[in-house]
mmCIF file of the N, C-alpha and C atoms, coordinates in Angstrom:
data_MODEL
# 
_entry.id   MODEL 
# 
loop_
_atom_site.group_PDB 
_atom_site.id 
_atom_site.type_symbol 
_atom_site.label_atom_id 
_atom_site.label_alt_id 
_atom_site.label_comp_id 
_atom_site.label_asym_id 
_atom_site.label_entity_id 
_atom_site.label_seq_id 
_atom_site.pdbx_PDB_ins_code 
_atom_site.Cartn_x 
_atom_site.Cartn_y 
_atom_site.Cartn_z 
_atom_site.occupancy 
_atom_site.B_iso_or_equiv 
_atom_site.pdbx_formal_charge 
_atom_site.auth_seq_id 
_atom_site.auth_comp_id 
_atom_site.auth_asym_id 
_atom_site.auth_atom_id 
_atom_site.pdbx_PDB_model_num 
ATOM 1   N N  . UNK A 1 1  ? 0.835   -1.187 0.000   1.00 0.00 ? 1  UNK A N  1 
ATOM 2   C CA . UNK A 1 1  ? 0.000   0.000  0.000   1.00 0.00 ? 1  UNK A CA 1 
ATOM 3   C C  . UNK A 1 1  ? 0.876   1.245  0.000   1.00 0.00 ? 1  UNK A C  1 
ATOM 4   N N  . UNK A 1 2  ? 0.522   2.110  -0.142  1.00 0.00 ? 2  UNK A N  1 
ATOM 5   C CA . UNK A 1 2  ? 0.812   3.808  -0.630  1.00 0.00 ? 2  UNK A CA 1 
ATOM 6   C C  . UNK A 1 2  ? 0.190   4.761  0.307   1.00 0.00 ? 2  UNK A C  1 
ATOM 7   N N  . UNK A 1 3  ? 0.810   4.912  1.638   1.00 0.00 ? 3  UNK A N  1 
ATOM 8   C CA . UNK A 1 3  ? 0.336   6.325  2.457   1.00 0.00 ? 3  UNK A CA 1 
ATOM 9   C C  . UNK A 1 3  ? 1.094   7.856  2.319   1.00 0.00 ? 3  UNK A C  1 
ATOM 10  N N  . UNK A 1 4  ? 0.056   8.373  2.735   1.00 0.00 ? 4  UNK A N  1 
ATOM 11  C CA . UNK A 1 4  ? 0.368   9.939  2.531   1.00 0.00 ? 4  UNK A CA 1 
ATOM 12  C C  . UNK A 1 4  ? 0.218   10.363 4.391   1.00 0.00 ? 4  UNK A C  1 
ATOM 13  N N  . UNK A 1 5  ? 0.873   10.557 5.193   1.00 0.00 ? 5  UNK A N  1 
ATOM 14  C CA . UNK A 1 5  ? 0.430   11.278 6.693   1.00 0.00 ? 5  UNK A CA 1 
ATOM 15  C C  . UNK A 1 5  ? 0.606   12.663 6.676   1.00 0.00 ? 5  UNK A C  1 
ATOM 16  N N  . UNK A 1 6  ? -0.166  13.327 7.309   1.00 0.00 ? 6  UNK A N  1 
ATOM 17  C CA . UNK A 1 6  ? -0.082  14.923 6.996   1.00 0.00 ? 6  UNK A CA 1 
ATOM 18  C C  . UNK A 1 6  ? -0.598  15.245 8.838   1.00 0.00 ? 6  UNK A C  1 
ATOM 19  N N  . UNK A 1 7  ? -0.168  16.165 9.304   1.00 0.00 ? 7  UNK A N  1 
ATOM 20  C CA . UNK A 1 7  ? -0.215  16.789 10.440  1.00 0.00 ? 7  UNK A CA 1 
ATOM 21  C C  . UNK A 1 7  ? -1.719  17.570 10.573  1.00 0.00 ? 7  UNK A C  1 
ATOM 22  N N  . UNK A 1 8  ? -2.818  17.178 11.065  1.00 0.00 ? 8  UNK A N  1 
ATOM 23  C CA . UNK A 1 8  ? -3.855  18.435 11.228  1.00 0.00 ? 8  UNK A CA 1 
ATOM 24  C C  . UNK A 1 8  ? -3.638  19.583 11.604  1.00 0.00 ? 8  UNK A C  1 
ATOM 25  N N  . UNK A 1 9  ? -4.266  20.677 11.171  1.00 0.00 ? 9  UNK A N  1 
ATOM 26  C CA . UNK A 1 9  ? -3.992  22.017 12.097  1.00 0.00 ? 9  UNK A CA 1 
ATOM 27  C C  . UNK A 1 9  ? -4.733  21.999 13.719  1.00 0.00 ? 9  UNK A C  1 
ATOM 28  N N  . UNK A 1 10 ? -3.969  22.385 14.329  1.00 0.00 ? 10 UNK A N  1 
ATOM 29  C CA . UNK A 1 10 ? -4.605  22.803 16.217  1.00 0.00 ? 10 UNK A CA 1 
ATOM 30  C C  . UNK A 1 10 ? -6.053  23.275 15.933  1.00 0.00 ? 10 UNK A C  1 
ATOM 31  N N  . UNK A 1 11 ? -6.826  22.571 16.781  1.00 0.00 ? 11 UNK A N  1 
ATOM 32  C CA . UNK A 1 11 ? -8.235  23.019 16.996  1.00 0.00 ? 11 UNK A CA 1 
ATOM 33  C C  . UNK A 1 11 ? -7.848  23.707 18.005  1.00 0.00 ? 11 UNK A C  1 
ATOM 34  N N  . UNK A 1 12 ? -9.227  24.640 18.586  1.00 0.00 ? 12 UNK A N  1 
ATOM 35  C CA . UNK A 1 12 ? -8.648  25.544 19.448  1.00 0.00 ? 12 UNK A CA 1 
ATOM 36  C C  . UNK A 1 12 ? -8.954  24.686 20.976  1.00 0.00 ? 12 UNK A C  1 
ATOM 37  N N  . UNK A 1 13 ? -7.674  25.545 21.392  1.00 0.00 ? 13 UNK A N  1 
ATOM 38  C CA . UNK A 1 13 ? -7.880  24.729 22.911  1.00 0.00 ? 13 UNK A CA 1 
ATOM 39  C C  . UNK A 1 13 ? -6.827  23.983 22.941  1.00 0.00 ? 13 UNK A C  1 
ATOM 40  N N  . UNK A 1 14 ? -5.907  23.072 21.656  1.00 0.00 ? 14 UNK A N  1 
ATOM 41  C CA . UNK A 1 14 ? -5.249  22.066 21.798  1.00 0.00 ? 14 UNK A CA 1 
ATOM 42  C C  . UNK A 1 14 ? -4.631  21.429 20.618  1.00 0.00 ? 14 UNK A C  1 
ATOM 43  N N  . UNK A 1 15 ? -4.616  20.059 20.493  1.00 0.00 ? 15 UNK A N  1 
ATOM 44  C CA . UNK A 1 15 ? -4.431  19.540 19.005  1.00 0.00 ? 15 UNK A CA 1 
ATOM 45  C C  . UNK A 1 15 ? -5.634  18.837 18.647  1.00 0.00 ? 15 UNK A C  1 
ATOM 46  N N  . UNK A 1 16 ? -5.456  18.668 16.970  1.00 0.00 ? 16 UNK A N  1 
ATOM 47  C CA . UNK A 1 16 ? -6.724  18.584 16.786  1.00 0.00 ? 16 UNK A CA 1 
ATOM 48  C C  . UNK A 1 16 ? -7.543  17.177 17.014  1.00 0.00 ? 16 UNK A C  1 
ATOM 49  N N  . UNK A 1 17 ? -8.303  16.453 16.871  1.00 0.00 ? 17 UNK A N  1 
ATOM 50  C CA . UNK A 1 17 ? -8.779  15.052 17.221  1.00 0.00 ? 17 UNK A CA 1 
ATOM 51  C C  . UNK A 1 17 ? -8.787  14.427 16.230  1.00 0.00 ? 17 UNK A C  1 
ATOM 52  N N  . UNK A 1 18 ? -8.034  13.752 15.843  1.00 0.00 ? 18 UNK A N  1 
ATOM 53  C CA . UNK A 1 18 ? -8.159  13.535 14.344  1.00 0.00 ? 18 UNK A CA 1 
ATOM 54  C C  . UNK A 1 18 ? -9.160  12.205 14.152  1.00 0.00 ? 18 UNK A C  1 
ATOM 55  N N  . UNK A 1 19 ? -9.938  11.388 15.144  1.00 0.00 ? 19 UNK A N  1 
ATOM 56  C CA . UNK A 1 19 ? -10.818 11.023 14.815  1.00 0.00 ? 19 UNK A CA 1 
ATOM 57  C C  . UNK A 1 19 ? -11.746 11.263 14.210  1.00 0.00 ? 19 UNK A C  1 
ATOM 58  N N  . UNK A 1 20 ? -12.167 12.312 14.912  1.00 0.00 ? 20 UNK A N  1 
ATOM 59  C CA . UNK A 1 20 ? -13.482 13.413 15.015  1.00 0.00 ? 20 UNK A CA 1 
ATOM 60  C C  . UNK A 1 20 ? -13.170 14.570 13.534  1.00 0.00 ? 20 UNK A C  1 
ATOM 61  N N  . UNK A 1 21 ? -12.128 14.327 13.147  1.00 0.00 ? 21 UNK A N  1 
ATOM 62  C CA . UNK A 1 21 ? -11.735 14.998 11.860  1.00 0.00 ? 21 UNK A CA 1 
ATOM 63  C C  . UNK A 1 21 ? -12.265 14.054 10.671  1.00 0.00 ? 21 UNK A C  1 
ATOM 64  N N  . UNK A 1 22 ? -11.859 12.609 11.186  1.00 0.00 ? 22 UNK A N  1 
ATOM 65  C CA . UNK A 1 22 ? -12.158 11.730 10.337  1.00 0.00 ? 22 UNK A CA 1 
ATOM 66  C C  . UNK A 1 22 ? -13.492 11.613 9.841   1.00 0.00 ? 22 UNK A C  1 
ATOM 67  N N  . UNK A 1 23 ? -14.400 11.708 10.986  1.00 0.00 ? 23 UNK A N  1 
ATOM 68  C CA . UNK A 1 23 ? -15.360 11.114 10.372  1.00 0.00 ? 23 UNK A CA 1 
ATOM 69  C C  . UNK A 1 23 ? -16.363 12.775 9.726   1.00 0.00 ? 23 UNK A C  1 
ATOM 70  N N  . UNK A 1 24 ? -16.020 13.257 10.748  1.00 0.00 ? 24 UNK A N  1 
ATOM 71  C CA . UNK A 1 24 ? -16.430 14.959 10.132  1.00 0.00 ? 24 UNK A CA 1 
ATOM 72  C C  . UNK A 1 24 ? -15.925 14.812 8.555   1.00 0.00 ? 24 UNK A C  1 
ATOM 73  N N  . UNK A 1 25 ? -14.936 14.508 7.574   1.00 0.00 ? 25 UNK A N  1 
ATOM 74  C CA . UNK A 1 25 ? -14.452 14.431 6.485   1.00 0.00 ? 25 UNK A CA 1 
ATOM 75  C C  . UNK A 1 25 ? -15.748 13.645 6.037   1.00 0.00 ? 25 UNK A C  1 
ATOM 76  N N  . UNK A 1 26 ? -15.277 12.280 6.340   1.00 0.00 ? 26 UNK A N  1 
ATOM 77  C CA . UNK A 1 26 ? -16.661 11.575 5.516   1.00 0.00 ? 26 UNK A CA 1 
ATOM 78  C C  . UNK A 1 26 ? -17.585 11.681 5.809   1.00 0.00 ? 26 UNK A C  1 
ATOM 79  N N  . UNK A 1 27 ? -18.308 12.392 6.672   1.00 0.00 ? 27 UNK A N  1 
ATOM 80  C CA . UNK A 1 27 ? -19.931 12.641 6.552   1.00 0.00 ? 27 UNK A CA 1 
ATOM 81  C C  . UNK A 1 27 ? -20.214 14.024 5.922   1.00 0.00 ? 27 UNK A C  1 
ATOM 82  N N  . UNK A 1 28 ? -19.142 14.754 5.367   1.00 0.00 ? 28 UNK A N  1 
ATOM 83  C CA . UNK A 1 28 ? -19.512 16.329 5.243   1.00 0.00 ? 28 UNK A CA 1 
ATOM 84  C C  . UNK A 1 28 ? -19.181 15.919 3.885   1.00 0.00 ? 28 UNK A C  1 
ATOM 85  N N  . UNK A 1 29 ? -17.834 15.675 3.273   1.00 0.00 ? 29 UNK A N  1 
ATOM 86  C CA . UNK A 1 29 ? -16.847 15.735 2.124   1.00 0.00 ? 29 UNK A CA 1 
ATOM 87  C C  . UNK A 1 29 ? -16.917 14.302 1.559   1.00 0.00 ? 29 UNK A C  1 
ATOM 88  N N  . UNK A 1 30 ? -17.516 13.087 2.167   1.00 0.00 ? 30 UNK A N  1 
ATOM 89  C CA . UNK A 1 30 ? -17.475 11.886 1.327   1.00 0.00 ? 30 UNK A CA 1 
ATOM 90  C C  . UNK A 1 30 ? -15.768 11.663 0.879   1.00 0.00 ? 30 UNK A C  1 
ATOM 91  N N  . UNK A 1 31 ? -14.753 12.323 1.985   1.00 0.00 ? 31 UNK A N  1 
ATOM 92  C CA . UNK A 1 31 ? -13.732 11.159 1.542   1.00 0.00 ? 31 UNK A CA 1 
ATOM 93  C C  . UNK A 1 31 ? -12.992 10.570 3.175   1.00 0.00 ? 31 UNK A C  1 
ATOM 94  N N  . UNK A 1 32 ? -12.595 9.285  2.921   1.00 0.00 ? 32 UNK A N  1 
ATOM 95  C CA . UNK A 1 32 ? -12.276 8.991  4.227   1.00 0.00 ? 32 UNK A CA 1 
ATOM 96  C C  . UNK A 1 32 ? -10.722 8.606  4.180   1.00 0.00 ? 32 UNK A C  1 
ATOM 97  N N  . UNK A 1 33 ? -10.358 9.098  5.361   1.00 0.00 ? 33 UNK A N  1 
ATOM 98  C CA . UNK A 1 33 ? -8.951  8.951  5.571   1.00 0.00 ? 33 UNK A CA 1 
ATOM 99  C C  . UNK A 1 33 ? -8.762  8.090  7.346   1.00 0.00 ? 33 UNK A C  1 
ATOM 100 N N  . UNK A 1 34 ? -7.765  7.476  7.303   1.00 0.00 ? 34 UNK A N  1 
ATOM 101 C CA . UNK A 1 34 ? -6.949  6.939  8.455   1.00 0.00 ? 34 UNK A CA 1 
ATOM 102 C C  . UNK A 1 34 ? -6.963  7.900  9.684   1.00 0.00 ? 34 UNK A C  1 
ATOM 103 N N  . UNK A 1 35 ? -7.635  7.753  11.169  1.00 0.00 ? 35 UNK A N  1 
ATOM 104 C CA . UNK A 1 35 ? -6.906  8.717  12.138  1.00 0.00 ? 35 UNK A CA 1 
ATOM 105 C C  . UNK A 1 35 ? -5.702  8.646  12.777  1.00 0.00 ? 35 UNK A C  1 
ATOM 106 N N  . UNK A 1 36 ? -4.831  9.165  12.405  1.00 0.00 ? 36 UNK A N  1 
ATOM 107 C CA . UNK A 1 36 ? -3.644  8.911  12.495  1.00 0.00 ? 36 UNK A CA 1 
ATOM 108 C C  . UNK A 1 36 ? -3.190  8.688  14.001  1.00 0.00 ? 36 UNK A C  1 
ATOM 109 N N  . UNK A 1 37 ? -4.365  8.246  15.416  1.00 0.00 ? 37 UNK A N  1 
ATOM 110 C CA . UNK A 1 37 ? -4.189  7.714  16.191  1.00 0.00 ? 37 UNK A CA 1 
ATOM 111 C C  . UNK A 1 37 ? -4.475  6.279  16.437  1.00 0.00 ? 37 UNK A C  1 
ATOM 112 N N  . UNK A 1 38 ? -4.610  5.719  15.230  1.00 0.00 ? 38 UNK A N  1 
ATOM 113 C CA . UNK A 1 38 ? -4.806  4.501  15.062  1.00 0.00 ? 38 UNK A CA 1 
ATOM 114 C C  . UNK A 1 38 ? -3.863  4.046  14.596  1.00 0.00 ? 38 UNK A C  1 
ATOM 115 N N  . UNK A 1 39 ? -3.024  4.772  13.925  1.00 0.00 ? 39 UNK A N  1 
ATOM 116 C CA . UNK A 1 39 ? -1.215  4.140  13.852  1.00 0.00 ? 39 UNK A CA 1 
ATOM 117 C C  . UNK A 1 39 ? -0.549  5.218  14.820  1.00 0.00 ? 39 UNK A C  1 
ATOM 118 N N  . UNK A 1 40 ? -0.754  5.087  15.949  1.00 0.00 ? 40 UNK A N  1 
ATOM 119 C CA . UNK A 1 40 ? 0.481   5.960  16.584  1.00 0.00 ? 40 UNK A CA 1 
ATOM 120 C C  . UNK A 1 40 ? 0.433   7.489  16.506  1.00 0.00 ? 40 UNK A C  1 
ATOM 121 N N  . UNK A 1 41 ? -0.069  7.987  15.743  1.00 0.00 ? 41 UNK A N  1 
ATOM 122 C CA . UNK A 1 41 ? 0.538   9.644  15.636  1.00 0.00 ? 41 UNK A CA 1 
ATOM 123 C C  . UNK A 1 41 ? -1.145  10.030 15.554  1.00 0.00 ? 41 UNK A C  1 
ATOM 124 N N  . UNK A 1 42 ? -1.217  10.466 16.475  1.00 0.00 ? 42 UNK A N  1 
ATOM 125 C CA . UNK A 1 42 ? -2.514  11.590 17.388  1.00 0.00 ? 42 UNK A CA 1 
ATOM 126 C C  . UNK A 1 42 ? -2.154  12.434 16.623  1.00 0.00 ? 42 UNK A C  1 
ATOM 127 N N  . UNK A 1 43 ? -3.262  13.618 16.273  1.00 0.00 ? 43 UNK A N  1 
ATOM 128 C CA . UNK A 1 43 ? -3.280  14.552 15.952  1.00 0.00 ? 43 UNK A CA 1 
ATOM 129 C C  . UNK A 1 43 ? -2.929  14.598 13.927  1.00 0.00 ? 43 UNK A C  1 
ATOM 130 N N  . UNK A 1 44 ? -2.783  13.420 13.771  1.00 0.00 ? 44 UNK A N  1 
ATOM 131 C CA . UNK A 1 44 ? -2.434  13.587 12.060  1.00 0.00 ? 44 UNK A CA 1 
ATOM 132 C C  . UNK A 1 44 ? -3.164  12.634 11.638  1.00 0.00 ? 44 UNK A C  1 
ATOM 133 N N  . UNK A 1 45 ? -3.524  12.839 10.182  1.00 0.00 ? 45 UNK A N  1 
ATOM 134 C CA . UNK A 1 45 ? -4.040  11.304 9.249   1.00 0.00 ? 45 UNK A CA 1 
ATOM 135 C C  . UNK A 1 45 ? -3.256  10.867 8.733   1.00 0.00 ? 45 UNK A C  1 
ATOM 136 N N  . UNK A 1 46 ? -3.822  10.073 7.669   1.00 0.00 ? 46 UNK A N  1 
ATOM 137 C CA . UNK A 1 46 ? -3.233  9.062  7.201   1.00 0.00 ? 46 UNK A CA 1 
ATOM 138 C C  . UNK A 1 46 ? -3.830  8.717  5.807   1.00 0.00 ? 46 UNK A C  1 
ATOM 139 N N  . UNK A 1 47 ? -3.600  8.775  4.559   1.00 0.00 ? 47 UNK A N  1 
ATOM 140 C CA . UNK A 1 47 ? -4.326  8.412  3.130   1.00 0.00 ? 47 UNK A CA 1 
ATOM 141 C C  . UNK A 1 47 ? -4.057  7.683  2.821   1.00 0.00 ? 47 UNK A C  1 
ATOM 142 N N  . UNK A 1 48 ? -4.311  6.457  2.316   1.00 0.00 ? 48 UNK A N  1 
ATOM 143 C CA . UNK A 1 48 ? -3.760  5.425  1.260   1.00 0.00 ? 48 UNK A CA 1 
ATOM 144 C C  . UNK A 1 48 ? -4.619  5.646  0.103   1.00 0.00 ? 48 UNK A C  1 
ATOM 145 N N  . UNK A 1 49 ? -3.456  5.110  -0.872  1.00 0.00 ? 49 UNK A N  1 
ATOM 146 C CA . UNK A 1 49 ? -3.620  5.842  -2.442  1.00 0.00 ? 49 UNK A CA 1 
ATOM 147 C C  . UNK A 1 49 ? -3.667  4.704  -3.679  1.00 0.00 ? 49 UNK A C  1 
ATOM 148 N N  . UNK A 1 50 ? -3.691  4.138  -2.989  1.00 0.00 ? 50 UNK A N  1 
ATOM 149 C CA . UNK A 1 50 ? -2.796  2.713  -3.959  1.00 0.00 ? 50 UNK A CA 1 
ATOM 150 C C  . UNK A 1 50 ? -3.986  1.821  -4.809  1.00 0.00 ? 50 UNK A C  1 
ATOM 151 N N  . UNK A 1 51 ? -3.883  1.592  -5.584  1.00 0.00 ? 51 UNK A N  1 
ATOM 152 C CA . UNK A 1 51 ? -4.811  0.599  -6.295  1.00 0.00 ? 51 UNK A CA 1 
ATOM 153 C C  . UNK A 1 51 ? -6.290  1.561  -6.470  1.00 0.00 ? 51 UNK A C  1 
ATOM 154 N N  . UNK A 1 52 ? -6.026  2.976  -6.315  1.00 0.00 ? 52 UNK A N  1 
ATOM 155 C CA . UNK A 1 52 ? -7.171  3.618  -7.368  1.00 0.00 ? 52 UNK A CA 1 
ATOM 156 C C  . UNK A 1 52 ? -7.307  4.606  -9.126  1.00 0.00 ? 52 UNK A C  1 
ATOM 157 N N  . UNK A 1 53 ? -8.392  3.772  -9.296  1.00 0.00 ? 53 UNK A N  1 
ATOM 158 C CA . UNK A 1 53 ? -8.136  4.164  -10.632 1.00 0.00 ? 53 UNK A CA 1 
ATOM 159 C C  . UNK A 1 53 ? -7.978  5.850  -10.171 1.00 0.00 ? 53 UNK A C  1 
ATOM 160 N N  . UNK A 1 54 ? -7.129  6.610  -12.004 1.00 0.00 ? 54 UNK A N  1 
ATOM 161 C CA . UNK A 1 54 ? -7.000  7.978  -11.930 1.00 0.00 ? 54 UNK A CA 1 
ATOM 162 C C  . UNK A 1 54 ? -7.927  8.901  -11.184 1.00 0.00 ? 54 UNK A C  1 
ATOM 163 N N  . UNK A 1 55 ? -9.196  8.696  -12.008 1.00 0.00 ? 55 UNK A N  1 
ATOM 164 C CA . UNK A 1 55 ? -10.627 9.883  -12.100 1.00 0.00 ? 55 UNK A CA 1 
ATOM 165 C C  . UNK A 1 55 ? -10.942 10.010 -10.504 1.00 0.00 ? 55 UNK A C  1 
ATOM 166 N N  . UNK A 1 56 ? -10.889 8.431  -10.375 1.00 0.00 ? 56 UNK A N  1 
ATOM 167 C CA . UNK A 1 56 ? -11.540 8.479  -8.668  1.00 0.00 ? 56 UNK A CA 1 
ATOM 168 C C  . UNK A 1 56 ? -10.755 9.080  -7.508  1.00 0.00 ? 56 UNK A C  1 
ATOM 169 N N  . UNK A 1 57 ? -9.121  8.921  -7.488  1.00 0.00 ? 57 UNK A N  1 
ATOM 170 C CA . UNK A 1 57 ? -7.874  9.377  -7.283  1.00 0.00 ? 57 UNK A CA 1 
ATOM 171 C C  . UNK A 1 57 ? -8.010  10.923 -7.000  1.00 0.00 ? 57 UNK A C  1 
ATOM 172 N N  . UNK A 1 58 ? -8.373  11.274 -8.711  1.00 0.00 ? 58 UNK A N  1 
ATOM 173 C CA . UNK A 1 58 ? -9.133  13.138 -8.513  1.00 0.00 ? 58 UNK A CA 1 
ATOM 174 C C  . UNK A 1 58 ? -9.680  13.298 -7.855  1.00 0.00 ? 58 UNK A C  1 
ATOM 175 N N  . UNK A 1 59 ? -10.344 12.467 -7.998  1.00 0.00 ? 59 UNK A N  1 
ATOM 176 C CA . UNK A 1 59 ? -11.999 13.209 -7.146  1.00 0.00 ? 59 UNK A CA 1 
ATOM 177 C C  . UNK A 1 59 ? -11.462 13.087 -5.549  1.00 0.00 ? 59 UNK A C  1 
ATOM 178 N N  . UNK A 1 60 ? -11.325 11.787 -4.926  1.00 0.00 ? 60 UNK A N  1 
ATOM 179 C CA . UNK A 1 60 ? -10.754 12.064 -3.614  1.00 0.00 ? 60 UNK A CA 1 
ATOM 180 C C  . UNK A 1 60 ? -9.692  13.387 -3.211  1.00 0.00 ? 60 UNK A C  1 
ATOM 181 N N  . UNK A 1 61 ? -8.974  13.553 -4.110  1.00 0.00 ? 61 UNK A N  1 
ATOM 182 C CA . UNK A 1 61 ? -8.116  14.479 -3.768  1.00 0.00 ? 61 UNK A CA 1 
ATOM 183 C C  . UNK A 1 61 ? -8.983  15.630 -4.098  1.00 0.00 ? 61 UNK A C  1 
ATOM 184 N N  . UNK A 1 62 ? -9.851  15.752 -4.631  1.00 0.00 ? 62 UNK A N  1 
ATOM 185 C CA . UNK A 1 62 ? -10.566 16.987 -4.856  1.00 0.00 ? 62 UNK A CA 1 
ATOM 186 C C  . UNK A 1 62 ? -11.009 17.562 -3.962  1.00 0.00 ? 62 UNK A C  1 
ATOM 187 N N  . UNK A 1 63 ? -11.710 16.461 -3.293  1.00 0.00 ? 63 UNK A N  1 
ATOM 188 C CA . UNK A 1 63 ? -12.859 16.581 -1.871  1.00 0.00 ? 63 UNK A CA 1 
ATOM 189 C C  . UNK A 1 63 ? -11.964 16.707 -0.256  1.00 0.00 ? 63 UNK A C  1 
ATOM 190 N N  . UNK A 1 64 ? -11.024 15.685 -0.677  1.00 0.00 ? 64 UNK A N  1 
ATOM 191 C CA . UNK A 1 64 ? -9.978  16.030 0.464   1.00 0.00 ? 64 UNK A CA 1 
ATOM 192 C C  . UNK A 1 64 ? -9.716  17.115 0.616   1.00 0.00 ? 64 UNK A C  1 
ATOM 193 N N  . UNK A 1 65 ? -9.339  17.949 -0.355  1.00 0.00 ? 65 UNK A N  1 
ATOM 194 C CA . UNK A 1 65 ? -8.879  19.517 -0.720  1.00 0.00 ? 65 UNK A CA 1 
ATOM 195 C C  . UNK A 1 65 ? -9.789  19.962 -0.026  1.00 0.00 ? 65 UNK A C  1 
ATOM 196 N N  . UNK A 1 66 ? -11.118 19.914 -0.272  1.00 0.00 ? 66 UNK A N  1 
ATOM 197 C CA . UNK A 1 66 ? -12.012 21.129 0.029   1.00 0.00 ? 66 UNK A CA 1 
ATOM 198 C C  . UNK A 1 66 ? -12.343 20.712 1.736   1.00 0.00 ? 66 UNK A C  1 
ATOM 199 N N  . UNK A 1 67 ? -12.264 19.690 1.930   1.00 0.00 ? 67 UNK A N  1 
ATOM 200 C CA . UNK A 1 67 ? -12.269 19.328 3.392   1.00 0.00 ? 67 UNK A CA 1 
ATOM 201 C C  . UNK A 1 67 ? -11.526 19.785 4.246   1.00 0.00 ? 67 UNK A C  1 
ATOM 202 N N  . UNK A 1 68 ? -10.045 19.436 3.858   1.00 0.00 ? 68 UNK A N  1 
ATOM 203 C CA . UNK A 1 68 ? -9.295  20.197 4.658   1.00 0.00 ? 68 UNK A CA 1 
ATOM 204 C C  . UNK A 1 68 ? -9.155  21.833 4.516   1.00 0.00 ? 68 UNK A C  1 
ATOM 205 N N  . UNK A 1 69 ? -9.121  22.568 3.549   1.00 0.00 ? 69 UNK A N  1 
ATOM 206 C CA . UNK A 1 69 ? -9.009  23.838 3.432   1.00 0.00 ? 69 UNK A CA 1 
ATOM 207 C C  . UNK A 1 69 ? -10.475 24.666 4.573   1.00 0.00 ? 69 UNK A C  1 
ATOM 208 N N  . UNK A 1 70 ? -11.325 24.091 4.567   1.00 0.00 ? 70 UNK A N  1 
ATOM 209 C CA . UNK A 1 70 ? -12.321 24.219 5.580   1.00 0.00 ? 70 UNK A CA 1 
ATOM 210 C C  . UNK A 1 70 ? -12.179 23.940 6.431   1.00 0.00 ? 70 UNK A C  1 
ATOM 211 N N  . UNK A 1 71 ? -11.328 22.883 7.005   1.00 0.00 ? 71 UNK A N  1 
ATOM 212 C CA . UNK A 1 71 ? -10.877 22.966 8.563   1.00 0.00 ? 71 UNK A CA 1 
ATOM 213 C C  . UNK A 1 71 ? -9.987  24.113 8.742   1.00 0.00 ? 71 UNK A C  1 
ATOM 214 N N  . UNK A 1 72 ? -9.020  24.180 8.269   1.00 0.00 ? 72 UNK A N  1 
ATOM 215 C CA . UNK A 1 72 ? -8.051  25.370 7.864   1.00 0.00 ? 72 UNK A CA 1 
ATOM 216 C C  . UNK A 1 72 ? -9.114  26.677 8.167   1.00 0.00 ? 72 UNK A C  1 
ATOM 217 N N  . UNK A 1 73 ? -9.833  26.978 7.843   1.00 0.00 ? 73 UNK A N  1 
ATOM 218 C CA . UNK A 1 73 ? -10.493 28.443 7.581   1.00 0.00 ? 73 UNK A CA 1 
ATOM 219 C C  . UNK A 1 73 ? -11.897 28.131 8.930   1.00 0.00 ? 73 UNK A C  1 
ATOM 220 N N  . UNK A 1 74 ? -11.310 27.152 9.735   1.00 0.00 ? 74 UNK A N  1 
ATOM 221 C CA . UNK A 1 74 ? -12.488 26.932 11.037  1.00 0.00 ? 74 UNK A CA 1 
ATOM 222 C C  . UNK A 1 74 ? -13.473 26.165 11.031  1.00 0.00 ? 74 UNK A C  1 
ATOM 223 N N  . UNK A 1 75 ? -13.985 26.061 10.123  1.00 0.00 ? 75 UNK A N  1 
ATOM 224 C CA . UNK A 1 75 ? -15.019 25.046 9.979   1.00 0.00 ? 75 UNK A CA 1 
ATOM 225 C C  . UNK A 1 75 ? -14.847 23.395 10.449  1.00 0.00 ? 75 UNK A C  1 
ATOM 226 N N  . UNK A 1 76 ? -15.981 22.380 11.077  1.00 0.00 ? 76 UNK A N  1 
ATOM 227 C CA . UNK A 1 76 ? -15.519 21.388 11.315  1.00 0.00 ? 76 UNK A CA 1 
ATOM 228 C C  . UNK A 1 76 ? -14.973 21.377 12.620  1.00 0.00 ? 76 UNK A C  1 
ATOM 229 N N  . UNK A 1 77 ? -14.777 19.812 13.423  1.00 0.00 ? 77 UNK A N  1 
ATOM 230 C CA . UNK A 1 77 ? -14.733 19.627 14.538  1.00 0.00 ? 77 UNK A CA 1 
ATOM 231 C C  . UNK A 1 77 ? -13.727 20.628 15.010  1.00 0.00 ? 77 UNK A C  1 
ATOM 232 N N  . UNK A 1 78 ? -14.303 21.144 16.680  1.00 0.00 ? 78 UNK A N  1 
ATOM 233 C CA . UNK A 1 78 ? -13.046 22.090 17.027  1.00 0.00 ? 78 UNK A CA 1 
ATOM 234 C C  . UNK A 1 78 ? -12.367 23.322 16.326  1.00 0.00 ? 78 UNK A C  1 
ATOM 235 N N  . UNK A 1 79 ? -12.712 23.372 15.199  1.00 0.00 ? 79 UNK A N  1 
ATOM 236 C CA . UNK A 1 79 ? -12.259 24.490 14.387  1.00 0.00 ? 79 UNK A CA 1 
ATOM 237 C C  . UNK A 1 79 ? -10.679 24.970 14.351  1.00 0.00 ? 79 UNK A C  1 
ATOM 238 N N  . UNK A 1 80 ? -9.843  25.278 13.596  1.00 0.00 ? 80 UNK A N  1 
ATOM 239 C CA . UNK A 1 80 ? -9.104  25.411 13.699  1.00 0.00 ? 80 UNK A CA 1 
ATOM 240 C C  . UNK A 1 80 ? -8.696  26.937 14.095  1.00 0.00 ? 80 UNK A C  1 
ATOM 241 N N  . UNK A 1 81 ? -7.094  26.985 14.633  1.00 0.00 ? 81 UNK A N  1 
ATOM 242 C CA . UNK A 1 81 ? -7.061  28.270 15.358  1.00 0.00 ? 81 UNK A CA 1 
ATOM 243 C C  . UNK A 1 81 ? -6.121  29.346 14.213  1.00 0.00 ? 81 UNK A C  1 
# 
């Protein structure tokens, strides 16, 4: 398999939950990612990439995009600071 881990931004108050990021992603944005406290590292995710066709590839990364850039700008669990 093929991961990508990326650091969440601080919700306020602390770091962010990246559970609660997780599933906030797939119930808002329809894409789901790893909480990166399920391998060890709290506070970050986790993507695997591997074995998807191109288009669909886009599109996850599309939605990922807009998911995270909205946590980024506050929106979503905890909001960012």
């Amino acid at each position: 398999a093929i991961y990508l881990t990326a650091e969440l931004p601080p919700a306020r108050g602390g770091p962010a939950d990246d559970r609660a990021v997780v599933e906030w992603l797939a119930e808002e944005h329809k894409v789901v990612l790893i909480p990166g406290s399920a391998c060890g590292s709290p506070g970050w995710v986790r993507v695997a990439f591997a074995n998807l066709e191109p288009g669909v590839c886009a599109e996850a990364a599309r939605r990922m995009e807009a998911g995270l850039t909205a946590l980024v700008e506050g929106q979503g669990p905890g909001g960012a600071q």
